[in-house]
C-alpha positions as CSV (number, residue, x, y, z in Angstrom):
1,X,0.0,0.0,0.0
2,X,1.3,3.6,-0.5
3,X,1.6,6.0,1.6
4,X,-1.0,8.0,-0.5
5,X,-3.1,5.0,0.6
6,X,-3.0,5.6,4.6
7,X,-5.7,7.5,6.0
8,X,-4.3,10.1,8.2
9,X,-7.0,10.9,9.7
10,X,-7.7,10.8,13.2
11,X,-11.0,11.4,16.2
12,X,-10.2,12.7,20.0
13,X,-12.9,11.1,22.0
14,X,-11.1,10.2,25.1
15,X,-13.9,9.2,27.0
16,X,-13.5,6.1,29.1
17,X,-14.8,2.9,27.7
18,X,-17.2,2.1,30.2
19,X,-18.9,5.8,30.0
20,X,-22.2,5.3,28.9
21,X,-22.5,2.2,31.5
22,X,-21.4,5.0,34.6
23,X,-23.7,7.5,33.3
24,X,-26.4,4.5,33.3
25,X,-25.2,3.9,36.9
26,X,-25.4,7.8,38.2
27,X,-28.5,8.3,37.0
28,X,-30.2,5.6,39.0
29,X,-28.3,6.3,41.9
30,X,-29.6,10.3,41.1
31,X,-33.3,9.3,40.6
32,X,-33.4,6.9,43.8
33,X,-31.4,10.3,45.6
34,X,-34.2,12.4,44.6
35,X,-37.1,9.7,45.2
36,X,-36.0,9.8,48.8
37,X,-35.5,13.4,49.4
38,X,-39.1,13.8,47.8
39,X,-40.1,11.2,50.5
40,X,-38.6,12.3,53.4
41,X,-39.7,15.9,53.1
42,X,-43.1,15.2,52.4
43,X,-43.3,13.2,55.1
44,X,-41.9,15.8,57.1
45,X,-44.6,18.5,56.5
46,X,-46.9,15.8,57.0
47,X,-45.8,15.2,60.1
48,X,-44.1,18.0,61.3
49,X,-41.1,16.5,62.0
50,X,-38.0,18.7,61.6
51,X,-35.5,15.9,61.9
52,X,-37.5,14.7,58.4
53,X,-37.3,17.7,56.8
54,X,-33.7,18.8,57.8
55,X,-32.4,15.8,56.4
56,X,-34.8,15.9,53.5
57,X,-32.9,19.0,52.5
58,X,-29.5,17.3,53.3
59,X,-30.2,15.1,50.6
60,X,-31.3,17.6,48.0
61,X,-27.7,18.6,48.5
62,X,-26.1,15.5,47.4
63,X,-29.0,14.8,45.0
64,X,-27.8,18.4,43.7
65,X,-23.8,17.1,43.5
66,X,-25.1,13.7,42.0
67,X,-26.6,15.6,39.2
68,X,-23.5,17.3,38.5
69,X,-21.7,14.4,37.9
70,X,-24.2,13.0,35.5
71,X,-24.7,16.2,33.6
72,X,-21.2,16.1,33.1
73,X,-21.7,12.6,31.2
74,X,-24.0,13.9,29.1
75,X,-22.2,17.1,28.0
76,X,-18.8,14.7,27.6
77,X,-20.9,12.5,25.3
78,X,-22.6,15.2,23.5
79,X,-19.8,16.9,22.4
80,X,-17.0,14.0,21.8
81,X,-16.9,15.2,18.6
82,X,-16.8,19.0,18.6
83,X,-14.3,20.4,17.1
84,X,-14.1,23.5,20.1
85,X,-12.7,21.2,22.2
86,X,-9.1,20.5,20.5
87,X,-8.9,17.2,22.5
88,X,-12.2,15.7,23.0
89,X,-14.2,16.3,26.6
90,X,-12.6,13.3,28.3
91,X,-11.5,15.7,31.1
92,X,-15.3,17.0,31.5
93,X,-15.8,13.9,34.4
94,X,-12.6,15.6,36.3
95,X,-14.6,19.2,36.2
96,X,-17.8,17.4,37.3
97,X,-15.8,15.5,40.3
98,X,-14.4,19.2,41.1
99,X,-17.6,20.9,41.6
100,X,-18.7,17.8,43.5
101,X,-16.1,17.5,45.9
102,X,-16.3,21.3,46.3
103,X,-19.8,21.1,47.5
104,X,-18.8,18.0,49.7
105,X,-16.2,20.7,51.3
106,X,-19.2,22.8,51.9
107,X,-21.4,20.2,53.4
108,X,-18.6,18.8,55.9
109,X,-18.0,22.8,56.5
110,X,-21.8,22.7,57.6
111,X,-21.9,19.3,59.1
112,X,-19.1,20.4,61.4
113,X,-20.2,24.0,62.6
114,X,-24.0,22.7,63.6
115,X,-22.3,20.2,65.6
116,X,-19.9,22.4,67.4
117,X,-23.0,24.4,68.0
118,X,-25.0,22.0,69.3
119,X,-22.1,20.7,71.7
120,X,-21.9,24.6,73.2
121,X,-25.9,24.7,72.7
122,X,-27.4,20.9,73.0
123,X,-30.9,20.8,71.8
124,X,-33.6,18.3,72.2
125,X,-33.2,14.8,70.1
126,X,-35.7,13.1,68.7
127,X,-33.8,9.6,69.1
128,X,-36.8,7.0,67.8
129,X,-37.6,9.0,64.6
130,X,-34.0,10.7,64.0
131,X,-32.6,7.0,64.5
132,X,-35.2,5.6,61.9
133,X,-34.3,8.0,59.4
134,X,-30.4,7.4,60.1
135,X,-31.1,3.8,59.1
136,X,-33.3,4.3,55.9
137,X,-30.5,6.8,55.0
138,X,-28.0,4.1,55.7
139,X,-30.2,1.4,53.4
140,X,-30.1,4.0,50.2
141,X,-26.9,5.1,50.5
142,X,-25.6,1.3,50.7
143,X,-27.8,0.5,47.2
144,X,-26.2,4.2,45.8
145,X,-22.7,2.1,46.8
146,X,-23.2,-0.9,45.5
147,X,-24.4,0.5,42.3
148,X,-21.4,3.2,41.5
149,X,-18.8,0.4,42.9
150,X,-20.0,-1.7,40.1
151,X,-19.1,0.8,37.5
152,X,-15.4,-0.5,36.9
153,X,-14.2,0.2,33.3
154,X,-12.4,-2.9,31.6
155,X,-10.0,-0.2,28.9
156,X,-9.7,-1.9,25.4
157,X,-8.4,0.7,23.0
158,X,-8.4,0.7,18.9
159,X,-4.2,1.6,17.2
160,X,-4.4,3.9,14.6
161,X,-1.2,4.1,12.5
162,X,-0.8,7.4,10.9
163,X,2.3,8.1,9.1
164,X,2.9,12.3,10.3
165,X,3.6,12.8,13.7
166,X,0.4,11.2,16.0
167,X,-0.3,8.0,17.2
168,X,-2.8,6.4,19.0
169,X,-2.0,3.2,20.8
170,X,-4.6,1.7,23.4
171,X,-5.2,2.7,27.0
172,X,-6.3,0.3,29.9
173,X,-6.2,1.9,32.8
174,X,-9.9,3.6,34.4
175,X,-9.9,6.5,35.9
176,X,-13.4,8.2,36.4
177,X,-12.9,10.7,38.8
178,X,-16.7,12.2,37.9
179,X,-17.4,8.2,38.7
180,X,-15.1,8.6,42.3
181,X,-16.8,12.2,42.9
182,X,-20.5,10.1,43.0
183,X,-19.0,7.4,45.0
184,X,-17.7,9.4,47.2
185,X,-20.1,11.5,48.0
186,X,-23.3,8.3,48.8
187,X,-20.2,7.0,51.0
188,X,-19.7,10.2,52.8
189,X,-23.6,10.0,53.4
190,X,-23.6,6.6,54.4
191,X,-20.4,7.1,56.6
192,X,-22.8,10.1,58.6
193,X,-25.3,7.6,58.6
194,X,-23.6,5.1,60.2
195,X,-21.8,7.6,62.8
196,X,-25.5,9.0,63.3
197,X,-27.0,5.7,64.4
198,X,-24.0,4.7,67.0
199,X,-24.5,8.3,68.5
200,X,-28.3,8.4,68.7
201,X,-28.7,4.7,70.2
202,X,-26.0,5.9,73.0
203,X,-27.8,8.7,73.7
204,X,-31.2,6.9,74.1
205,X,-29.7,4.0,75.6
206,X,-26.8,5.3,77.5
207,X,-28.0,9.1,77.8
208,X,-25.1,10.0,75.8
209,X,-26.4,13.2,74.5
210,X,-23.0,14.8,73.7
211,X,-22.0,11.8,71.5
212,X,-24.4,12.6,68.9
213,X,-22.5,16.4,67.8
214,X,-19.3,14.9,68.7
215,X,-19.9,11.7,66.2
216,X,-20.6,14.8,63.9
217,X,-17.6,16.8,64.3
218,X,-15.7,13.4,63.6
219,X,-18.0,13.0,60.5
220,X,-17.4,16.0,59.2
221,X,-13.2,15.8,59.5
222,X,-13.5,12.4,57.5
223,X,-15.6,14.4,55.1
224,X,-13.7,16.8,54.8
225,X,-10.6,14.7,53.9
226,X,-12.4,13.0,51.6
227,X,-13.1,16.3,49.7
228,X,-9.8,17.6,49.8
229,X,-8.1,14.3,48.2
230,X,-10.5,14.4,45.4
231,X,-10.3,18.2,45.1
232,X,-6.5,17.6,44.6
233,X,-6.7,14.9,42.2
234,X,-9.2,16.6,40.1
235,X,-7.4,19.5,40.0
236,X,-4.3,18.1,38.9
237,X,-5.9,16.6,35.7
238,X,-7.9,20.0,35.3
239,X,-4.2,21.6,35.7
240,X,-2.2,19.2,33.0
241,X,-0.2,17.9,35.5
242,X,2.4,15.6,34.2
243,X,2.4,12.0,34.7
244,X,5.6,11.5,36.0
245,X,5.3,7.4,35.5
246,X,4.4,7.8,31.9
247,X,7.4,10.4,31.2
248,X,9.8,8.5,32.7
249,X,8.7,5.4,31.1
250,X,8.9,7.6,27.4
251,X,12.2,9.2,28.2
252,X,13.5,5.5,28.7
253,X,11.8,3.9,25.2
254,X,13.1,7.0,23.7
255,X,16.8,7.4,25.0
256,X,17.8,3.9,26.2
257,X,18.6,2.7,22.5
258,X,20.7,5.0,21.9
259,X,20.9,7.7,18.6
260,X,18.2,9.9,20.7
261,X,18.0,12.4,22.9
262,X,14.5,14.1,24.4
263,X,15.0,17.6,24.7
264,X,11.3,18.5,25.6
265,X,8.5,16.1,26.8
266,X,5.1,16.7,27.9
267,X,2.7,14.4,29.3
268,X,-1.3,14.5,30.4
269,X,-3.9,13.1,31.1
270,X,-7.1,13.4,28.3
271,X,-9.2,11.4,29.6
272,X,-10.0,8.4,32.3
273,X,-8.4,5.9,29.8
274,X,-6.5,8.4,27.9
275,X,-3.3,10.5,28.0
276,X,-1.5,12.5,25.0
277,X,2.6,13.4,25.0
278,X,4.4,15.9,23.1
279,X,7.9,14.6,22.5
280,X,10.6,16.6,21.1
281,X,13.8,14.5,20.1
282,X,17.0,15.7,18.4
283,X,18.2,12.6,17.2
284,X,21.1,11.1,14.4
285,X,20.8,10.5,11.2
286,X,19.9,6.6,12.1
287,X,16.8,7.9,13.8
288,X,13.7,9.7,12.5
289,X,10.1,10.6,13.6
290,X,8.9,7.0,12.3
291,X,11.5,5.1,14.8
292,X,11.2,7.4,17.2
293,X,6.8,6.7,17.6
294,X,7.7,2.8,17.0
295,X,10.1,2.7,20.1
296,X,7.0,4.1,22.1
297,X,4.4,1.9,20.8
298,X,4.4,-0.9,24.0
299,X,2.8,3.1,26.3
300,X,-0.9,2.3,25.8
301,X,-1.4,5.0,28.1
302,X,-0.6,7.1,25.3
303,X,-3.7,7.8,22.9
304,X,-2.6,10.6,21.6
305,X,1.5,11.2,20.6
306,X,3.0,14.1,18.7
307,X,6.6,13.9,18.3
308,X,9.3,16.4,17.0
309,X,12.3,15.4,15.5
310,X,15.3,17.3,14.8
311,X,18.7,16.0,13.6
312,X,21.9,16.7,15.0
């Protein structure tokens, strides 16, 4: 075949290959959110019950955050193909997990001043019908789990050779952080949940009243840890920060044969499955931009490789 033959042309969509099943995923665990905040605050005018409503609103908040992160499969799928976005939308899902884990900050923020407040200030508890919400809670937030911990992606990626200076070899390794963002934020719920129950059956059974804000204040630290980690991994895709395995594993391909020499490199992440390099090689006349993207054929984390050669 010539080279006239070769078609040279090339997509960016970079989303992860299990996408559409996640977005599947987030949206029942979204819809079952909602069903239950519906529930509980109707219930709560119904009955009058404060401890109903106040957490009824507490999960519009998550139900709010939930529907971040599956707005932001839509928009990622909508537009794969756009040509605004110079490399696909596969880092749309890192946004979503950013606004998600900011408004997990928030909540632990909140979470954490009421309690102080109420260790200064304690109130009257409710412990029969606080406790039975703490447990239906608990109950939806375990299904929420077990249905975003099932969203694993199994990479598989599709070579295309192109004879200029990009290649796309596969990518296996997931890495949803809109996905992690949901997760984290039903397991933050069910972690208050579960901190919510110990404190209120002490307090009924034990008279333990201050347990119930100190369990929160405890609550809200994990939360808030939890939001912080994600913020900073999120941010760091957002931010093109380099991955420092992948750029040391292409500065070895490239130099260790000899006849080559990188003298810029660039490496980030496109995608959950996906990240692109710009390689800049001055190199010997034995070596050109061909050998130079066959030496890094075996980095399937690569979908996307420029390279520029120079001879010496």
């Amino acid at each position: 075949m010539s080279r006239t033959d070769i078609d040279y042309t090339h997509d960016h969509v970079f989303l992860g290959s299990a996408h559409d099943e996640n977005a599947k995923r987030t949206l029942w665990v979204v819809a079952l959110t909602v069903v239950m905040m519906i529930g509980e605050i109707t219930a709560g005018y119904i009955t009058g019950s404060m401890a109903l409503l106040a957490d009824g609103f507490h999960m519009a908040t998550h139900a709010g955050a939930l529907g971040i992160a599956a707005a932001a499969y839509g928009y990622a799928k909508r537009h794969a193909t756009s040509q605004r976005y110079s490399f696909g939308t596969g880092k749309v899902g890192d946004l979503g997990g950013f606004a998600s884990a900011l408004i997990l900050g928030m909540i632990s923020l909140g979470i954490g001043v009421e309690s102080f407040m109420r260790l200064l200030q304690p109130t009257p508890v409710q412990f029969g019908t606080a406790t039975l919400i703490a447990v239906v809670g608990l109950l939806v937030n375990i299904v929420s789990a077990l249905l975003l911990g099932h969203g694993h992606g199994h990479g598989h990626g599709h070579g295309h050779g192109h004879g200029h200076d990009h290649d796309h070899p596969h990518a296996h390794n997931g890495n949803d952080n809109n996905l992690r963002s949901a997760y984290v934020h039903v397991v933050a719920d069910a972690l208050t949940s579960i901190l919510a129950i110990a404190a209120l059956l002490a307090g009924r059974y034990l008279g333990w009243v201050w347990l119930d804000p100190v369990m929160g204040i405890v609550g809200a630290i994990v939360i808030a840890r939890w939001a912080w980690t994600l913020m900073g991994v999120t941010a760091g895709v957002l931010l093109d920060q380099t991955d420092a395995h992948v750029a040391e594993e292409i500065r070895e391909l490239v130099e260790k044969p000899g006849g080559a020499t990188i003298t810029d490199l660039h490496v980030w992440r496109v995608g959950p499955q996906a990240c692109a390099a710009i390689v800049s090689v001055l190199g010997e006349a034995t070596v050109n931009a061909e050998s130079i993207r066959e030496r890094l054929k075996t980095v399937h984390e690569v979908s996307h490789l420029t390279v520029e050669f120079r001879q010496t």
